[in-house]
N, C-alpha and C positions, 0 to 999 in steps of 0.2 A: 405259507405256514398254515397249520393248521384250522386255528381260529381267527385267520385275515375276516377282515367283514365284521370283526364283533364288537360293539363299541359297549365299553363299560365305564361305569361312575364308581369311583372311589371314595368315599367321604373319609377324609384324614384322621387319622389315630395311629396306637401306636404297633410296635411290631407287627402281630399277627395280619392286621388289617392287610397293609402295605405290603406282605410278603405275599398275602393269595393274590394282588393284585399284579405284582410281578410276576408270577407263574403264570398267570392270563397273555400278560406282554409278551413275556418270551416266547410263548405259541403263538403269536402274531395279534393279540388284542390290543385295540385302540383303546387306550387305558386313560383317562382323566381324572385326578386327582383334584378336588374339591376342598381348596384348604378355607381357613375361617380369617379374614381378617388382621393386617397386623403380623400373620407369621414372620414375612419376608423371608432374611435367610436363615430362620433361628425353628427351622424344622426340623424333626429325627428320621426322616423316612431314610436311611441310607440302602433303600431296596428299589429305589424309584426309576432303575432304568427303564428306558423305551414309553415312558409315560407324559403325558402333559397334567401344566397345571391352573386349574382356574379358582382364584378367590373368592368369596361371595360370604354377605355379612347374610346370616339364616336370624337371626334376632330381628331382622326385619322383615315386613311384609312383602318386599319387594324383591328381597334376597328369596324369600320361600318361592316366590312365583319364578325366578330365574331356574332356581331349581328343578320344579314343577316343570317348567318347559322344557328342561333339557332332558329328564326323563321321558318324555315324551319318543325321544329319539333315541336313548340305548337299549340296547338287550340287555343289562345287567347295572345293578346297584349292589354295589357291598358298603356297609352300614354298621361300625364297630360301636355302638352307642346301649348303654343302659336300657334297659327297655321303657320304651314309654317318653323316652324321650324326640327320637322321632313323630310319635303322635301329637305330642304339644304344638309342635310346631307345624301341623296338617302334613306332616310328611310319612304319614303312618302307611302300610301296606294294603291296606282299603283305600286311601285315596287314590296312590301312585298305580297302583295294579286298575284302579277299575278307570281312570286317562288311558292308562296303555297296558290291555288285557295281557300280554306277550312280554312284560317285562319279568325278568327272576328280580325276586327282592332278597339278596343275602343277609343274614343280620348274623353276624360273628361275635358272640358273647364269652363270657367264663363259664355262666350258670346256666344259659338258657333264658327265653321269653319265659317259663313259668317256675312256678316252684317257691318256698319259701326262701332262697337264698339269690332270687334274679336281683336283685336293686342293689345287692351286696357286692362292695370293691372285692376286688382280687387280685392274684398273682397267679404264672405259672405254677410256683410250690403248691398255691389253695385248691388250683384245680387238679393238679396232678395227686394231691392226700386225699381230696375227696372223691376219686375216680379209680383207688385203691390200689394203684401204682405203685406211689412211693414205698409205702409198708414192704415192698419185695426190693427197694433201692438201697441198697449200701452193705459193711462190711461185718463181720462178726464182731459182737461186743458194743457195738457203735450205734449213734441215732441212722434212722432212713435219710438219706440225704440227696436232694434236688439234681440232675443232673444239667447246669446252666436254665436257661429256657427253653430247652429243646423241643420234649416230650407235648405240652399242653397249647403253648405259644406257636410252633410252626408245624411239630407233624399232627397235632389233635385239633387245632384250630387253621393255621393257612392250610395246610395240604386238605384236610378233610374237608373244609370250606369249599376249595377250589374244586373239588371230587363232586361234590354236591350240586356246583354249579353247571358242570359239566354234564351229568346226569339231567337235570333239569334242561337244559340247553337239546341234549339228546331227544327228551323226551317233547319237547315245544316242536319239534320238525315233525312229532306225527297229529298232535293235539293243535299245536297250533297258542298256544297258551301257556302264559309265564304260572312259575308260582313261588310264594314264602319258604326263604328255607332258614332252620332257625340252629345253626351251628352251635354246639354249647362247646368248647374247650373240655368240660370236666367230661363229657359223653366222648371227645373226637378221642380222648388219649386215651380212655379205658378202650373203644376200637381198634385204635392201631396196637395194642397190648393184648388181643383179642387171644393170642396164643397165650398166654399167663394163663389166661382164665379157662383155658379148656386147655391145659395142660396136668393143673393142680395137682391132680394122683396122679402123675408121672416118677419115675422114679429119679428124675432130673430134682425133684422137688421133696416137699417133706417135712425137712429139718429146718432149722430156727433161718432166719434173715442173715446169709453170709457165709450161710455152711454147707450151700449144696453146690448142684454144679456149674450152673451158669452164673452163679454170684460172686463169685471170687472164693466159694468153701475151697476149693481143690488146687492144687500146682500147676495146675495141666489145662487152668485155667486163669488166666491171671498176667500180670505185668509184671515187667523184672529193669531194674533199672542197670545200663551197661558202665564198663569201664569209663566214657566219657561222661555222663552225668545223662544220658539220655535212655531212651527205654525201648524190650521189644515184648511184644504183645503175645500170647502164648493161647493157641483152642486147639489142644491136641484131644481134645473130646473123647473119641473114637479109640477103642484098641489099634486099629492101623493106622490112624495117624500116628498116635502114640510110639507105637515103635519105630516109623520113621521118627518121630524128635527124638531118640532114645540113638538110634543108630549116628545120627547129627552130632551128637553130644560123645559117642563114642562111650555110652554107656550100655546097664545091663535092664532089665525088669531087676533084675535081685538088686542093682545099687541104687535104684530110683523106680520104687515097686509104682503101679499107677494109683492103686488103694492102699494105701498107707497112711500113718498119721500125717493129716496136711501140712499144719503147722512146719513140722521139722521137713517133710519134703520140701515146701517152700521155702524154707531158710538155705537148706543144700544146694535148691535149682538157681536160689537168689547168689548163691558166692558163685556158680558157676557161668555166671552170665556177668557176674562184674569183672570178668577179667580179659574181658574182647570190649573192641568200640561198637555199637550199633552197627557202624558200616562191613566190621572184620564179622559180624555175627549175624549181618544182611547178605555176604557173600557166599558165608555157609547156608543156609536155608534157602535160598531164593531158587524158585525152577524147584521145586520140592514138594510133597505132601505133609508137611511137618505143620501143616499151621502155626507157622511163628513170621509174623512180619514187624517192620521195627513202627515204631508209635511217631507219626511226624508232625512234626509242627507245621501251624498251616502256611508259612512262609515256605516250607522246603516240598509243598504237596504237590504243585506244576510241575516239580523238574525230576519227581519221582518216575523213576523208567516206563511203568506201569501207566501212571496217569499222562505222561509228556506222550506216549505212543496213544491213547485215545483221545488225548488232547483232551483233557476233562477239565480242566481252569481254563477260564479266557484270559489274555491279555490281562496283568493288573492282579491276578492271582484269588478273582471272584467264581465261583465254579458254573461250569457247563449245565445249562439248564437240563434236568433228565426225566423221563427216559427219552433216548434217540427214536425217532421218526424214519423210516426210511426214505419216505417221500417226501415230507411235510416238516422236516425239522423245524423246533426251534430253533432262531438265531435271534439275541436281545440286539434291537435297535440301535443300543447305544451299548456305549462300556461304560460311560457315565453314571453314577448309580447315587447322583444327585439333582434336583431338580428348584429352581427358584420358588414359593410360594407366589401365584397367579401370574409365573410367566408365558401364561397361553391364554389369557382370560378374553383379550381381543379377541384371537382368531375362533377359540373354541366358541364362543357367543355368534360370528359371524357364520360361524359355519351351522349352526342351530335358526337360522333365519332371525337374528338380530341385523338391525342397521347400521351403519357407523356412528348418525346419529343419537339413537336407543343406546348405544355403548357408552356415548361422552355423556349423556345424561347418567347411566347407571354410576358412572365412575364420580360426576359430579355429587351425586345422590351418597356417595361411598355406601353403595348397594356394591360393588365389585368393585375391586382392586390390581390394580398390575403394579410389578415391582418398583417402576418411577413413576410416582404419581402424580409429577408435574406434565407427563406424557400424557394426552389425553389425542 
């Protein structure tokens, strides 16, 4: 796999963290997961396959130096922490980089290491308002509205994190030398939205929140709920698409003009679509240019023709890590996509030049923890 050979440090936290560090895994990264103390099995990473885990109490003097050591020996730390609070506890990017010139230190925030809003909690919605996103998200008449966590949490913070480190990584094979990278959430989603922004005077754009054409203003863009209570999806965009959905439909341009008043087009397109099931209205379109595919729930997304012939979910219905490799695929370790807090804390400390010894004292010390703690 790609990134075999790469050994990375995880410090535990929530979504974003754990998800750049499973895109690491899937590419073949030796991924450890640094949980705090106590977890056991009452942790949220449900992104943790192909990873190991080691506990370690960082409140302690003794937990900082384990850490300290085992940085010693990765290529990579991702670091989902407030700023400054790595520093308190000597684990700042001046320590760790100048032990081991060659390590990337990621630090995955909302705000960013500077700025008056870095020590400020947040959410996906906080970074995605303040990165001018949302203001362009939702329907006419209506507030902007959040789409899940998607946008700030995993594509402006794990995937841009994991881009960053990648880059970095790239560039240490000519320099020879790690460096700070300092991911902000509210910066990664306004990038990945980077077409918004240098779009703006398009004629795509323009008109108030909802009423143009990639936002739901138009028919011919939009979701239509079917006969069975289920939906299919509509981006006839194009004049030639268009007139294939129009030919599909067994209509005119005169009965269903493409610019027209939206409202009533979509009300007409809407009864015309509630009178087949998704599947009788996936039959018609499918093999088509019509841009209309039906909306699937993620229980039915494996066994979609489409996704079942590229095999795009693994086993268990979690998706195929992307993009394909021709040479160097990803393949996740595990289908497992959970992991015990400090069920690796032995081996990984042994495999870092600890003793058996040095272990049963740290464990005695409850400087580290493994999940039976009568097990020493």
């Amino acid at each position: 796999m790609a990134l075999k050979g790469l050994k990375v440090l995880e410090l535990a936290g929530l979504a974003p963290a754990p998800v750049c560090g499973m895109i690491l895994a899937d590419f073949g990264a030796k991924v450890t997961r640094v949980d705090r103390l106590g977890a056991g099995h009452l942790n949220y990473d449900v992104t943790a396959r192909g990873k190991q885990s080691i506990s370690i109490d960082l409140k302690k003097k003794e937990g900082v130096q384990v850490l300290r050591k085992l940085c010693l020996n990765h290529d990579v730390l991702i670091e989902p922490f407030r700023p400054g609070v790595m520093e308190k506890l000597g684990l700042g990017p001046d320590n760790l980089t100048q032990e081991n010139p060659k390590l990337i230190y990621a630090r995955l925030t909302g705000f960013g290491q500077t700025g008056p809003y870095k020590h400020m909690a947040g959410h996906d919605i906080n970074y995605l308002a303040l990165s001018g996103v949302l203001s362009s998200l939702g329907r006419k008449g209506e507030n902007p509205y959040a789409p899940i966590n998607l946008l700030a949490d995993f594509a402006g913070g794990s995937f841009v994190c994991a881009m960053g480190i990648m880059a970095a990584l790239l560039e240490r094979s000519v320099s020879g030398k790690g460096q700070v990278i300092d991911s902000c959430m509210v910066e990664g989603a306004a990038y990945v939205s980077s077409w918004l922004f240098a779009s703006r005077d398009m004629f795509v754009w323009g008109k108030p929140r909802g009423e143009n054409f990639l936002d739901t203003g138009h028919h011919f863009y939009e979701t239509y709920k079917t006969k069975d209570d289920k939906y299919m999806s509509v981006g006839a965009l194009e004049p030639h698409f268009y007139s294939v959905l129009l030919d599909k439909l067994s209509l005119t341009d005169e009965e269903l003009p493409q610019f027209d008043d939206p409202d009533e087009m979509k009300k007409k397109l809407g009864r015309i679509f509630s009178t087949k099931t998704q599947k009788e209205w996936s039959d018609i379109f499918d093999g088509s240019d019509s841009c209309v595919t039906p909306v699937l729930e993620k229980e039915d997304t494996a066994d979609h023709p489409q996704n079942k012939f590229r095999g795009s979910f693994l086993p268990g219905g979690m998706p195929r890590p992307a993009p394909l490799l021709s040479r160097t695929p990803a393949i996740p370790a595990t289908l497992e996509c959970s992991v015990v807090a400090g069920a690796d804390t032995r081996s990984v400390l042994l495999e870092n030049g600890y003793t058996g010894s040095e272990i049963d004292t740290l464990l005695l010390q409850g400087v580290v923890e493994t999940p039976d703690k009568s097990k020493l």
